[in-house]
N, C-alpha and C positions, 0 to 999 in steps of 0.2 A: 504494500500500500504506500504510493510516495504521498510522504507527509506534506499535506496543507501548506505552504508557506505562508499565502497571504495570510490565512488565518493567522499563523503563528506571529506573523511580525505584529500586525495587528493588536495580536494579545502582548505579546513584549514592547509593543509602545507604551500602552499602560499601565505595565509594571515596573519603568524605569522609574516612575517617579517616587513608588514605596519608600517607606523609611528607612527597609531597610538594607536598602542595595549599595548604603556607604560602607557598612561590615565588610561588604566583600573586597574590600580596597585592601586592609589588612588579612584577608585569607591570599591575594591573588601574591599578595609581598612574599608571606610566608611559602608558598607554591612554590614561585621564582626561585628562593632562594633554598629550596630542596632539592628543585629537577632543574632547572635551569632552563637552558634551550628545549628540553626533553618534555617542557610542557606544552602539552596541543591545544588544549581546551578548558575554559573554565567557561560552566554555567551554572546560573541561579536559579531554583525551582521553588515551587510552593508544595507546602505536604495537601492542599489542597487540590492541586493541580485545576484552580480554578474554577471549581464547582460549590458552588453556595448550596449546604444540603441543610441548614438549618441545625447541627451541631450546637448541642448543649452549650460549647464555649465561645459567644460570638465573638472573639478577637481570633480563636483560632479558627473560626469560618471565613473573617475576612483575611485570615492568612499575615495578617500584618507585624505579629509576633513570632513567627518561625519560617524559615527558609531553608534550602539544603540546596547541596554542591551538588556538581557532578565535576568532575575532573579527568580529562581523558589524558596520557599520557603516551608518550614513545615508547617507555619500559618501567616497569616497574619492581623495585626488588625489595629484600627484608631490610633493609639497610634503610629506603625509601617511606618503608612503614614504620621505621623507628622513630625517624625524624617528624612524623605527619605525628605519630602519638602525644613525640612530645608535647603538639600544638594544639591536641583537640578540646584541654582546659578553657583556653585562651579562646578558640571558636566557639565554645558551648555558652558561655561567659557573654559570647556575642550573641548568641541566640541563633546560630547557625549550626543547624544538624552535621553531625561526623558523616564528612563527603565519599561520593560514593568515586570509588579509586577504580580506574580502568588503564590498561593499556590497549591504544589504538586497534589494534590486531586484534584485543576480546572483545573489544565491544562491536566490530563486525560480525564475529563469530557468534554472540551470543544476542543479535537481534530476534533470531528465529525460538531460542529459549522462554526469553522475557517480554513477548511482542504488546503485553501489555502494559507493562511497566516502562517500557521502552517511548508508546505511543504518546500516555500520557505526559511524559517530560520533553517529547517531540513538539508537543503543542501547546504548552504553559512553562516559557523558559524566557531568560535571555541571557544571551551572549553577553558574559564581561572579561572574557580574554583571549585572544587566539582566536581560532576561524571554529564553526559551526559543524560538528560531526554530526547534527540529520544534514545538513544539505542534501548529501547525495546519498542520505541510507535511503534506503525498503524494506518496509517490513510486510510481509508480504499478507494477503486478507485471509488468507488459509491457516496461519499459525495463529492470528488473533481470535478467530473463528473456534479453533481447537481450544487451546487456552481459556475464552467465554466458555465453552463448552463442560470444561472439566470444572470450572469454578462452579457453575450452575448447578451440575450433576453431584458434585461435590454439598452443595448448600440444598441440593431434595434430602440426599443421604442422612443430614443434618437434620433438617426437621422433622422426618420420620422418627430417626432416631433418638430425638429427644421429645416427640409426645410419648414414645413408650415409656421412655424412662422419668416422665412427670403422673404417667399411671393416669394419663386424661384425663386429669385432673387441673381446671381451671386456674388456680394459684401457680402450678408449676408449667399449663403452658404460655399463660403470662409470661412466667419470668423467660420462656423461650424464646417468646418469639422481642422481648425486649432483648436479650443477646444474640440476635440473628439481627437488628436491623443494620449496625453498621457492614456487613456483611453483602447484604442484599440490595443497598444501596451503591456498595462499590460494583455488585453487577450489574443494575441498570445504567451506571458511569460508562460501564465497557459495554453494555449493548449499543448504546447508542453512539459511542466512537465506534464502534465498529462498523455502522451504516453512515459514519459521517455525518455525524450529528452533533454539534457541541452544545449541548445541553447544562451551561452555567448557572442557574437555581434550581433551584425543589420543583417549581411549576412547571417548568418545560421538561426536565427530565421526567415529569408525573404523565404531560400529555403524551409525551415519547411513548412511554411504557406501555401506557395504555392504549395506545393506539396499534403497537408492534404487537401485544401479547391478545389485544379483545379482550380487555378486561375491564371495569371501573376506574376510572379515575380516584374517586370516593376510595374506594379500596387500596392503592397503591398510598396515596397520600395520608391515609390512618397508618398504613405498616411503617410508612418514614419516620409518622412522625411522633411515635413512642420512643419515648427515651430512657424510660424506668419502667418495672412493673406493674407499679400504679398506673400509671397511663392507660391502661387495659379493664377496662372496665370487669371481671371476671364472669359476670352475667353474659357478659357480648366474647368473650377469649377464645372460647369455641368456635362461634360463628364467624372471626376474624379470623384465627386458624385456619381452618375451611377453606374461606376463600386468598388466603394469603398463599395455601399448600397449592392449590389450584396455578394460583399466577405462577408459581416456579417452575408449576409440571409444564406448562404452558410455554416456558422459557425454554426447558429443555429444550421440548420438541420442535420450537422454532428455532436454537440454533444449531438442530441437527439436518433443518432443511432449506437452513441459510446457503446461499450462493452469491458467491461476490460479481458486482453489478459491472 
């Protein structure tokens, strides 16, 4: 799948201005004076990666309290990760997550691995050093595919198995399906990157959903928007169940007969 540019620049015009894009002034020194020439790439992400889902902490919704590296590299050795250790006080101090360390050659090789992980930092980043390692990636719509796939079938697996073990019983599948929502919300993130959809609040990723899967809107946007068990009314936990268990089967099966466009 080649990635969006315009989208991207688009989104990294807006992110220049954040607060906290001066931190990286002192991570890009400390880089320099690690790997030297041997540095390719520095960029800036949000643990958000740009999607407003309505999390309980709204500073870490608007992302404006936490950021993370990527760092791609010519080589990288244990020598390379002594020196980054020593600096990761000093980054954390800054509010800057412990960067994710690549050399150029793995992170070719490992687009088809992590094609989700991958897409999302493809499309909510910017460049604060060196040149741009998506430019010329692909990642290709078959592994993103796969990957949605396992995540989904993975997260039925889950819910199954934990109305057994709550003995459907109201209070405990409460408390399930309140530990399954951050979960299920990262895989509507990736259905809808996956069809090319940059779905950045709760609302549109709700119409997305709902529209991809033929299910309520009403319904997608009660599962988001539990935060705690309480939020579950337990008179209604079954009947949210139900149709919550539904919309995942429903996910499966639609992206077992996704075909890229």
């Amino acid at each position: 799948m080649p990635i969006q540019a315009a989208s991207r620049l688009q989104y990294n015009s807006r992110m220049t201005d954040h607060a906290w894009t001066s931190r990286f002034d002192r991570l890009h020194e400390d880089l320099s004076e690690i790997f030297g020439k041997r540095l390719r790439s520095l960029l800036a992400y949000e643990t958000h990666f740009g999607v407003q889902t309505g999390a309980a902490d709204p500073k870490a919704d608007a992302g404006e309290d936490h950021a993370h590296a990527m760092v791609v590299v010519e080589t990288l050795t244990y020598a390379d990760l002594v020196a980054c250790a020593a600096k990761v006080s000093e980054w954390t101090k800054a509010k800057i997550g412990t960067p994710l360390l690549l050399p150029h050659d793995e992170f070719e090789r490992s687009l088809d691995a992590f094609p989700l992980e991958f897409s999302a930092i493809a499309e909510h980043h910017v460049l604060v050093a060196g040149t741009d390692p998506f430019d010329d990636a692909k990642i290709n719509p078959r592994d993103v595919r796969r990957a949605c796939e396992t995540q989904a079938k993975s997260h039925l697996l889950h819910l199954r198995e934990g109305f057994l073990e709550a003995r459907g019983e109201p209070s405990g599948v409460s408390r399930l399906i309140a530990a399954s929502v951050p979960s299920f919300r990262t895989l509507l993130v990736n259905l809808a990157r996956l069809e090319g959809v940059h779905a950045r609040s709760r609302e549109a990723l709700v119409r997305h959903a709902s529209g991809a899967l033929g299910v309520p809107q009403a319904l997608v946007e009660h599962v988001l928007s539990v935060r705690r068990p309480d939020d579950v009314d337990r008179s209604d936990a079954l009947h949210l169940y139900t149709g919550y268990l539904d919309a995942v089967e429903r996910l499966t099966q639609f992206l077992d007969g996704w075909k890229a466009q």
